[in-house]
N, C-alpha and C positions, 0 to 999 in steps of 0.2 A: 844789681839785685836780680835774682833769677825769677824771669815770669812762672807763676806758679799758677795751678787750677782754681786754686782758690780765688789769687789776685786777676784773674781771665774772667772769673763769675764779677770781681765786684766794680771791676772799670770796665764794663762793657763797650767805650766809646774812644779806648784810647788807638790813635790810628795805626797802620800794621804796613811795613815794607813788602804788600802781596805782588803790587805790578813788578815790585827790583827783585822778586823771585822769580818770577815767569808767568804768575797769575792772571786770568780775567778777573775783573771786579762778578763778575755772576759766578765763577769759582769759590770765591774769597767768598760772597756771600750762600754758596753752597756750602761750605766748610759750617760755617755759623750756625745754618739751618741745623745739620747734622749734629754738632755738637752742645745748640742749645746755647750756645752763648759764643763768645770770640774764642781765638783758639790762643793757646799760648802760644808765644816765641817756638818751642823746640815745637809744639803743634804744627804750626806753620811752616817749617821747617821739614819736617815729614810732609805734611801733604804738596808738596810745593815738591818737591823732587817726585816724588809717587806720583805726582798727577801730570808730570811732564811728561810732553809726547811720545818720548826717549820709553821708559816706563811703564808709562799706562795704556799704548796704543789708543789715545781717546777717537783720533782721528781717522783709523784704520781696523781698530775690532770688528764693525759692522760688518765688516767684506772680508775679514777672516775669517768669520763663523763660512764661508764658503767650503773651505777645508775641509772643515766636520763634515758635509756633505758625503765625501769621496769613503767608499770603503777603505776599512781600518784593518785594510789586511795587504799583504805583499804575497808575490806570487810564492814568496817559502814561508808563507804564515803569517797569523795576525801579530799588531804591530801589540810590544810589550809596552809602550809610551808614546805619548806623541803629542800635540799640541798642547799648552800647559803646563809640559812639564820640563826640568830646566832641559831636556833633551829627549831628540825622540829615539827608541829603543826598539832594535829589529831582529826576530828571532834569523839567524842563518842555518843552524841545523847542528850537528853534534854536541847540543845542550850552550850552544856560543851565542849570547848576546854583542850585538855592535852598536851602540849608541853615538851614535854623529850629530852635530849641529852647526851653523854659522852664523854667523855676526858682525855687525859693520862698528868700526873705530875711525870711522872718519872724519870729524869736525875736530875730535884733538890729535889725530895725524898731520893737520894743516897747522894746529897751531905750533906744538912742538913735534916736529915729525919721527924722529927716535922713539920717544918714550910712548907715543900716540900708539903707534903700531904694533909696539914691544909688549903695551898692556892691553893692546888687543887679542894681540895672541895668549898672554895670561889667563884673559878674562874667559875666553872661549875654553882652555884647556880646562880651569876651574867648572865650569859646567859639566864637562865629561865626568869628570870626580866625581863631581858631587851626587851622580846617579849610578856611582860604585863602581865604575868601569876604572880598568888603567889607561890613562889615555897613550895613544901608539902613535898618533902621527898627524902631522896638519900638512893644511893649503892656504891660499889664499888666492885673490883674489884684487887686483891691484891695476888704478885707472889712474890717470894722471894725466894734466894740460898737454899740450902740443911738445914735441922732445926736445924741442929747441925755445922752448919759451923758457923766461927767466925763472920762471919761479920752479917750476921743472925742477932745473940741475941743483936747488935747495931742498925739496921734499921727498923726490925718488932717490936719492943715496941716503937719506936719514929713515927712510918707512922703510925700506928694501934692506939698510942696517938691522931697525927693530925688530921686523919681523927677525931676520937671521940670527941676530945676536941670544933674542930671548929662547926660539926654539931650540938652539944650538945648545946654549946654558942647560937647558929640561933636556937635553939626548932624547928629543923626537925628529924626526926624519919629515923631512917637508918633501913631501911626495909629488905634489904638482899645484897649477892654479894656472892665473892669466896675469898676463900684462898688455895693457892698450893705452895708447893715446889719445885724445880727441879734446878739441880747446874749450869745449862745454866743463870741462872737470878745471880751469885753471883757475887757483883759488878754491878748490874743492876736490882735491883726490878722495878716492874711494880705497878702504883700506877695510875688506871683507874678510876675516878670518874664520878657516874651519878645522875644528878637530873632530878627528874618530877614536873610538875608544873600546876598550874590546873584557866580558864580562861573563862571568856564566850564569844561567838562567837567574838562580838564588842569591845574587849577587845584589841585584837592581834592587835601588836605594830611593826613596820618596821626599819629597819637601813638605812633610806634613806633622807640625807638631802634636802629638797625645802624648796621654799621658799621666793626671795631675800628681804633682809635686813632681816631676822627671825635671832634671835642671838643663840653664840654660848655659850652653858654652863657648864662648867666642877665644879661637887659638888661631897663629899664625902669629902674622906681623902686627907690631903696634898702629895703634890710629895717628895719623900726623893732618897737618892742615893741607896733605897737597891731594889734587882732587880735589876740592870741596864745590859741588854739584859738577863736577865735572861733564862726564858723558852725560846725564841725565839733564843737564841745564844746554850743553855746548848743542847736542845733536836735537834741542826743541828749542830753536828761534833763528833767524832768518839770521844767513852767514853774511859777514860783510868787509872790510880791508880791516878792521878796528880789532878782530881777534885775535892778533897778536898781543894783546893786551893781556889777554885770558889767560894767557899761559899758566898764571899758579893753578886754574883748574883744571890741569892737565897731569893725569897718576904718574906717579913715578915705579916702574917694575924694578922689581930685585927676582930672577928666575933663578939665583941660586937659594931663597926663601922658600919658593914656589915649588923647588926640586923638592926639596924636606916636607915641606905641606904635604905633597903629591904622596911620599913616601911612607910621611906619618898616618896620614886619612886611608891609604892604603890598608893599612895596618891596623888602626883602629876599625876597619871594618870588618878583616880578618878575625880580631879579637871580638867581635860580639858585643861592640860597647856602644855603638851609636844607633839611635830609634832613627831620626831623621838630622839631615845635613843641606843647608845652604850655602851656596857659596856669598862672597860679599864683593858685588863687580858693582855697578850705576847703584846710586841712592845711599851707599851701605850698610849701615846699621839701620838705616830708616825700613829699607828693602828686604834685607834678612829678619827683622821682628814681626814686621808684619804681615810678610810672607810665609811664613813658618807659622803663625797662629791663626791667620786667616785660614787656610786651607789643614788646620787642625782640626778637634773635638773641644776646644776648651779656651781659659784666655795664657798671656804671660804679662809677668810683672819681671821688670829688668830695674840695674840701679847702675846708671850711668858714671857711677865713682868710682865704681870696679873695670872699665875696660882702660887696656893698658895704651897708654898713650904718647908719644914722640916729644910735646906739646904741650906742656905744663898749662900755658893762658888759653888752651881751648873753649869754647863756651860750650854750651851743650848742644849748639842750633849744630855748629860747627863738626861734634863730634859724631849729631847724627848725618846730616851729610856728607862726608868725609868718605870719598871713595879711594886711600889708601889702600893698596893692594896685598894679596898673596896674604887672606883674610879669610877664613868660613868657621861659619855658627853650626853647632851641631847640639843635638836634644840628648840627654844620657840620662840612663835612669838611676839613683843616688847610688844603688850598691854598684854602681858599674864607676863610679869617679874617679876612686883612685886608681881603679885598672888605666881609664883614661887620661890621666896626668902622668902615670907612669909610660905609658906609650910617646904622650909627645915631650917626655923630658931625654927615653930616648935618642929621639930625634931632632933635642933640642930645639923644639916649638915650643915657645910661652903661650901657656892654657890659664886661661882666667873662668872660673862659675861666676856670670854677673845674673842671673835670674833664675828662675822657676817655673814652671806650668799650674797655672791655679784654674779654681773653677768661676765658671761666669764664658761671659765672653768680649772682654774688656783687655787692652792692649798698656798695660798701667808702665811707667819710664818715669824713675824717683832720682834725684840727683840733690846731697846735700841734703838729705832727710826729707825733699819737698816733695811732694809730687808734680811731675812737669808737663807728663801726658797723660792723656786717660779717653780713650778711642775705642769704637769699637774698628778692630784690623781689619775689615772687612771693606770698610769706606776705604781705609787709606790704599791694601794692595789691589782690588777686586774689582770694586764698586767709585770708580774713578767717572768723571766725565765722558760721554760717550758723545760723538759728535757725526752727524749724517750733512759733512759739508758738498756746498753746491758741486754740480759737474758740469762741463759743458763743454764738447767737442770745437777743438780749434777751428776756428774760422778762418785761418791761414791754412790748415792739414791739404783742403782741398785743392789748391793750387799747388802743392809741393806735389801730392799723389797725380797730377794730372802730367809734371816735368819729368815723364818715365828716363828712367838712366836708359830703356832697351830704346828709345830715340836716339843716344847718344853715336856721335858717329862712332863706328869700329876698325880697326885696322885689319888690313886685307892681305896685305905682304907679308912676307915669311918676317925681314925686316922687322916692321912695326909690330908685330905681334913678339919677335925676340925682347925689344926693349919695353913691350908690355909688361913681358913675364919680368925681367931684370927691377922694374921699377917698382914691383908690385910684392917682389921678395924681399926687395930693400927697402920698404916703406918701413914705419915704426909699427906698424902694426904686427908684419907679417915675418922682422928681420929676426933675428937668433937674440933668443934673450938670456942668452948665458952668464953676458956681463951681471945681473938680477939671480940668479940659479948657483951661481959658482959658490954664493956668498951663504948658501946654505946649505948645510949637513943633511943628506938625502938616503945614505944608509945607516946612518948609526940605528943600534938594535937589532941590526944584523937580521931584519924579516920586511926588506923593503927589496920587493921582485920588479917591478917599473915604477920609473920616477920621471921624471922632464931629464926630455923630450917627447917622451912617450905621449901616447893620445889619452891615457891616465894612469894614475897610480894605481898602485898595486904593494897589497901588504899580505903574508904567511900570517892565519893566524895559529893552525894548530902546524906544530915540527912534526907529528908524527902522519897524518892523514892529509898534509899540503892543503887543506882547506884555506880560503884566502878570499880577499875583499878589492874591490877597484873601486875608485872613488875621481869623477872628475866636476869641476866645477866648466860652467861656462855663461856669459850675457853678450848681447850684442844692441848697444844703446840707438845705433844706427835702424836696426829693422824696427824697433819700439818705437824711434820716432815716425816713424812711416804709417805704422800700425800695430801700437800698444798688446794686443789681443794675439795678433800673428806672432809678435817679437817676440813676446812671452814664452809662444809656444815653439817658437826656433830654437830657443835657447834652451828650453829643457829638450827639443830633440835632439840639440847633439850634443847635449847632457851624457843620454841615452846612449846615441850612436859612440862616442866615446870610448863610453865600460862597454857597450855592444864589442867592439871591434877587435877588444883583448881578449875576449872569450868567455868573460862573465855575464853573468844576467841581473840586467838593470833590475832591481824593487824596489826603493823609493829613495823620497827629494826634502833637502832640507834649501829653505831659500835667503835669499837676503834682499828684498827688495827695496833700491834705493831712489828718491824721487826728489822732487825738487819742494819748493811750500804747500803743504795741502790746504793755505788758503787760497790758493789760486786755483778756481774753478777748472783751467786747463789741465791742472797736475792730477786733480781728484779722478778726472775723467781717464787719463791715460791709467793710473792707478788702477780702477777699479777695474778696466777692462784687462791688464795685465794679468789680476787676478781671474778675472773671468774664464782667460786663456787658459793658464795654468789649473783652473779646477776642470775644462773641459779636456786638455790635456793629457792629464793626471788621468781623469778615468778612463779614457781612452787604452793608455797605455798600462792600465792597470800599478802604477807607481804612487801611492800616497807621500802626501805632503804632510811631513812628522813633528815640523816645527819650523822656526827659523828668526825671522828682525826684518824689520820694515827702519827705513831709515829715511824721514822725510828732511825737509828744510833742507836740500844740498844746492843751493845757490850763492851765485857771486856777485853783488852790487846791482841785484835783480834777474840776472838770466839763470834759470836753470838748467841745473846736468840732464845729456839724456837720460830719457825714463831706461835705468837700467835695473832689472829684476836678473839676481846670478842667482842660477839655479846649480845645485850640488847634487850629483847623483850615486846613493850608492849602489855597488852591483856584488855578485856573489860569485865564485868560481870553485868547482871543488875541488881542483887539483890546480896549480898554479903550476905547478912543473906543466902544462898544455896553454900557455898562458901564450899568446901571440901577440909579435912584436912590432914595433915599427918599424919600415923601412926595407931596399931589396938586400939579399942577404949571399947570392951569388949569381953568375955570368947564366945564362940560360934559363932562369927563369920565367916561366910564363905570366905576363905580366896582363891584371882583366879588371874592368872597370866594369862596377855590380851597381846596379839601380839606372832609374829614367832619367838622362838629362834634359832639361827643359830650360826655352827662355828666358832666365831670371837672372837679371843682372842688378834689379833696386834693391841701394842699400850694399852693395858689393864693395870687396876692397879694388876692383877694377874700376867702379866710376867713379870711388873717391880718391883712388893715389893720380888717377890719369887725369882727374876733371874739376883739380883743386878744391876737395873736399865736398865736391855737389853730390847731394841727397834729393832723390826724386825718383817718384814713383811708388810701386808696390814691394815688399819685403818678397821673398818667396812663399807660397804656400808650403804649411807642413803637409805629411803626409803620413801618420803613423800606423797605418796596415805594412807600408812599405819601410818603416824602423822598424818593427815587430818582426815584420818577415827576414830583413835584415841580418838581426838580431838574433835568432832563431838558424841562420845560414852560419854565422858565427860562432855559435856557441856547437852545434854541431861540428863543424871544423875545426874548431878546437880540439874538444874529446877525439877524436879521428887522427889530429895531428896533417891535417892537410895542408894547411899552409904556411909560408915561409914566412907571410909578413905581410901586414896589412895596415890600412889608414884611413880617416874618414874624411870626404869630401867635406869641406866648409868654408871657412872665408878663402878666398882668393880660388877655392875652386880645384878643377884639376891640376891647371898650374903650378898651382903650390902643393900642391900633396906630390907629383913626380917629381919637381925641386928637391922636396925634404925627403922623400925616399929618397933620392939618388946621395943625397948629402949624409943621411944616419949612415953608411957604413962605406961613402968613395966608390959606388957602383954606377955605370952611367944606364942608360936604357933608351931604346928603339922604339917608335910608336908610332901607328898610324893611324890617325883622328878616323873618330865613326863619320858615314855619309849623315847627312839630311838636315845637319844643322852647321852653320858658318863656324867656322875655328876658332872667332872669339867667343862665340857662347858655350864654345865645346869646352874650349880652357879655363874661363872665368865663371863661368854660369855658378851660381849657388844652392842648386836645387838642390834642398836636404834626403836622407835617405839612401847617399851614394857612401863607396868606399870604393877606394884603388886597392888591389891584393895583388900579391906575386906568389907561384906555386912553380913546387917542380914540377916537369914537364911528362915526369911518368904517370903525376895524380891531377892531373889537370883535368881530363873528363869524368873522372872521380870528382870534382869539384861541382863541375859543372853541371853536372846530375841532381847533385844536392842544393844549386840553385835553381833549377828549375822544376825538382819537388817544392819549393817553398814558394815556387814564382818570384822569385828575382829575377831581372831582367840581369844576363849576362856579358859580355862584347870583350876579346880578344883585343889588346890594344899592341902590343907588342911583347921585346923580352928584356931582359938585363941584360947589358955587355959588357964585358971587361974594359970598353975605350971609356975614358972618363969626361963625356958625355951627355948632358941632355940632346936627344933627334928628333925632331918631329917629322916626319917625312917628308918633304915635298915643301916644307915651310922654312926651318932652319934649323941649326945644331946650336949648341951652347957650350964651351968648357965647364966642368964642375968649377974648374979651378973661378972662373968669373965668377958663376954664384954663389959661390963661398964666397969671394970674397965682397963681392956688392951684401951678401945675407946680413955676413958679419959686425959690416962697418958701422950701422947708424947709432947707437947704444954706446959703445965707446970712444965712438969719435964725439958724441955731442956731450959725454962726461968729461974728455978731457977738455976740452974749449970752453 
């Protein structure tokens, strides 16, 4: 028998599955308060996935209202979207909106890692949609246990499938992201997906039902039982060895659905027929009605016998949580229906009208003639639990920060510093992650200018005026652990320095910040100082923060992942034909190393591949007078056409940036280490701010000019040579041929075994 309004009012006492949803009992009896009596089954049901962590942010809103702080404008203008909404929207100039977002699909990447990944990348592209953009291109973002641990060689081939498989199926171009290892994620990968999407001003589309009488329309794919609370239940409660059990709440993708979605929605927006459009990703039906009415003018009445379903014995609890994919509700005003069903028949998309826009402001869901819900939408999507949990700096941090890695002994000989670099290029962190890369389509669409290996992507948006977008994601969970605040802010600056380096200009950040329980006092602390980073950051650098996913609960049988906040940055370029490249590009080049090196070795890929993962001391300090200035040297020498090819200092340092220059294109190179600092800090050091550049030799004091108008610190380090070579002067030589081949091996030797 189906609980009905009625039957809720007259057995007040009958008891309710709240805790086997995810509910607190002061939840459960917050629901009551609000609705004045018990709630029914599908009631519970909706509030029960809406109020999950996943969802409602209960436990992280507080310190997002941070964001709003930050001017809502980018240095090419104020932002046309931004927190709120399912994406944030940035004007770039010739009437071209870019709408970007990301999102973590982590807790059912672990459980089923294929379809985890695959319908994260759905999820995320459906949000681009649904803000009328077409989407163009994604990244991601991708952590996973130690390379050689067991669980490993099960999850990194089925996520690195899903993500490739689904973006492949949609013909977008996976333009860049990260891959890291570290044994904090094992039992818990991170599986961050981002898409950009590209629109013109008049295009941008709202999640806001008005309207009355304007109907309600849910098209795409049918509802089925898989997913049911899936992301909204998996990614709020504490992870543990038993989720493999969860699997049925795990979505299943179909991205050749999601093509036709992509195609139809396109289309119906072209056609003038949709007022407002939700996509349907966590919670589904529960998330799209009352999202859609909540930040409407009015209410809606839906009749759950109308949506079309996989699943004959669904109940209704079921059909509203049921995060079945490649699903979005859209609001159409009556005379406009049948244009709308004509469009998605088309395209062969089943459109069903289950509801209306009435007046009130009451959220009513009839099944079977009864009524089942009757809410006002405002509790369920908006007005959810808000929680201000304890914080409290670790009481271990200080004895970590005090174990400085710059203590650690260093190697002195030409020798030991060769097999530094050697160990340090073929670590997992730092070796060639092609084996991951290959497995994805990176030019289809035929407007993809850099892509991995590059230091970011790069997409054409206008063919006729080469106007164009760079887009890099980057986290580093190690400087977070050391100092949440600092890390935060490393990671957006060579967010920054990234799109710096290619020629475009950074303006703002979509993030994904993922954390371990936010009931543990240590996680809220790291948390909130993360964000503190980033909002101090952000205004620094003038980059607002447009939107993005908090993803807490990433632990494994109690320990949690490092605090890692991936920060995604986009950047603008007007001509992409000036677009600068990785790597040296011929024999005599002048080869110069731009910014301050300084003592910073905590938190480095040097004292973890050398010192058996040991973490101690301080992260680097940012420095973002010196990214701006940077920043500003780059985009200039771009439009100029000055340089051959450029790179930005980061993990592993100089080291590894003269490694992978010499490696992008078989060039070796001559170098002789600056005075006043010892040659391991000169090679490893991580001082942010830096980049390696090579220039012809006729535009070299041309260059050099232009770094010391903007005060860059400049230094001659050597040139390119045709021997295939790394040399360091005085210290040792390397064949390329060795580090290719040590870069190459970690990643497919430990897939095959």
């Amino acid at each position: 028998m189906v609980d009905t309004v009625q039957q809720a009012v007259q057995t007040p006492d009958v008891e309710q599955p709240w805790a086997a949803l995810g509910l607190k009992e002061d939840e459960y009896q917050r629901i009551r308060e609000l609705l004045g009596r018990r709630p029914t089954g599908a009631e519970l049901a909706m509030y029960s996935v809406m109020w999950s962590e996943h969802c409602s942010y209960k436990s992280s809103k507080i310190h997002l209202k941070r964001f709003g702080e930050l001017e809502q404008t980018t240095p090419r203008g104020p932002l046309l979207a931004g927190i709120g909404d399912n994406a944030g929207a940035v004007d770039i100039g010739q009437g071209y909106a870019i709408t970007f977002k990301s999102e973590s699909h982590n807790h059912p990447s672990y459980v089923e890692p294929y379809q985890g990944a695959a319908t994260g990348v759905g999820g995320i592209v459906r949000d681009i949609l649904a803000m009328g953009a077409r989407p163009i291109a994604v990244m991601d973002g991708l952590r996973f246990g130690a390379l050689d641990a067991p669980d490993t060689a099960r999850v990194l081939p089925g996520i690195v499938a899903g993500v490739g498989g689904y973006g492949n199926c949609l013909g977008l171009p996976n333009i860049g992201g990260e891959v890291a290892f570290d044994a904090s994620y094992y039992g818990n990968p991170l599986v961050n997906a981002l898409c950009v999407g590209v629109m013109r001003h008049e295009d941008l589309k709202f999640a806001k039902a008005t309207g009355i009488g304007n109907k309600v329309i849910l098209y795409g794919a049918s509802t089925g039982a898989d997913g049911i609370g899936g992301a909204s239940i998996l990614a709020s409660e504490t992870f543990d060895d038993s989720k493999p059990s969860k699997r049925p709440a795990v979505q299943v993708g179909d991205p050749f659905m999601e093509k036709l979605l992509i195609e139809c929605t396109l289309d119906l927006f072209a056609g003038g027929v949709v007022t407002a459009i939700q996509d349907l990703g966590a919670a589904g039906v529960s998330c799209a009605t009352s999202e859609l009415a909540s930040a409407g003018d009015g209410g809606m009445r839906c009749e759950l016998d109308l949506i079309p379903l996989r699943d004959s014995t669904m109940t209704p609890e079921e059909i509203l949580m049921s995060e079945s994919q490649e699903r979005m509700m859209a609001i159409c005003q009556p005379a406009d229906v049948a244009r709308f069903m004509a469009i998605c028949a088309k395209w062969d998309v089943q459109a069903t009208v289950i509801g209306e826009l009435i007046e009130g402001d009451r959220l009513l869901i009839d099944w079977h003639g009864e009524r089942i819900v009757d809410v006002d939408p405002r509790t369920v999507a908006h007005e959810g639990p808000t929680y201000d949990r304890p914080q409290a700096r670790p009481v271990w941090l200080d004895d970590v920060q005090a174990d400085h890695a710059n203590n650690l002994p260093r190697p002195v000989a030409g020798d030991e510093l060769a097999d530094a670099l050697l160990r340090v290029v073929g670590s997992p962190n730092q070796c060639d992650k092609t084996w991951v890369t290959k497995q994805y389509d990176r030019f289809v669409r035929g407007n993809s200018v850099l892509t991995t290996p590059e230091d970011s992507g790069m997409v054409r948006i206008d063919e006729r005026s080469n106007l164009g977008i760079a887009l890099a994601t980057d986290a580093n969970g190690r400087y977070c652990l050391l100092n949440p605040y600092l890390g935060a802010q490393l990671a957006l600056s060579e967010a920054y320095r990234n799109v710096a380096v290619t020629g475009a200009q950074p303006v703002a950040v979509t993030d994904c910040l993922n954390f371990g329980s936010p009931e543990d006092p240590e996680v809220m602390w790291q948390f909130v100082e993360a964000i503190k980073g980033l909002v101090d950051g952000c205004r620094a650098l003038g980059t607002p923060v447009t939107g993005g996913n908090v993803s807490f609960y990433n632990q494994t049988d109690g320990h949690n992942i490092l605090p890692t906040p991936q920060i995604g940055m986009l950047g603008v370029i007007d001509d992409v034909r000036n677009r600068i490249r990785t790597g040296f590009t011929a024999p005599g080049e002048i080869v110069l190393l731009l910014g301050t090196t300084k003592e910073e070795l905590g938190g480095s890929m040097w004292e973890d591949v050398l010192f058996d993962h040991h973490l101690g001391g301080l992260p680097p300090f940012p420095d973002f007078e010196a990214e701006m200035a940077l920043g500003r040297v780059m985009a200039e020498a771009s439009s100029l056409g000055l340089l051959t090819g450029a790179h930005d200092l980061s993990d592993g340092g100089l080291a590894v940036a003269l490694s992978e220059s010499c490696l992008r294109h078989g060039l070796g190179v001559r170098v002789d280490l600056p005075t006043g600092l010892d040659a391991c800090v000169t090679l490893f050091s991580e001082t942010p701010g830096r980049a390696l550049v090579s220039v012809s030799e006729p535009r070299a004091d041309e260059f050099v000019d232009l770094c010391e108008q903007q005060k860059v610190p400049v230094v001659q380090l050597g040139e390119v040579t045709r021997e295939p070579q790394l040399e360091v002067s005085g210290l040792f030589t390397l064949a390329l041929d060795l580090i290719r081949a040590t870069w190459q091996a970690p990643i497919p030797a430990a897939m095959e075994a």
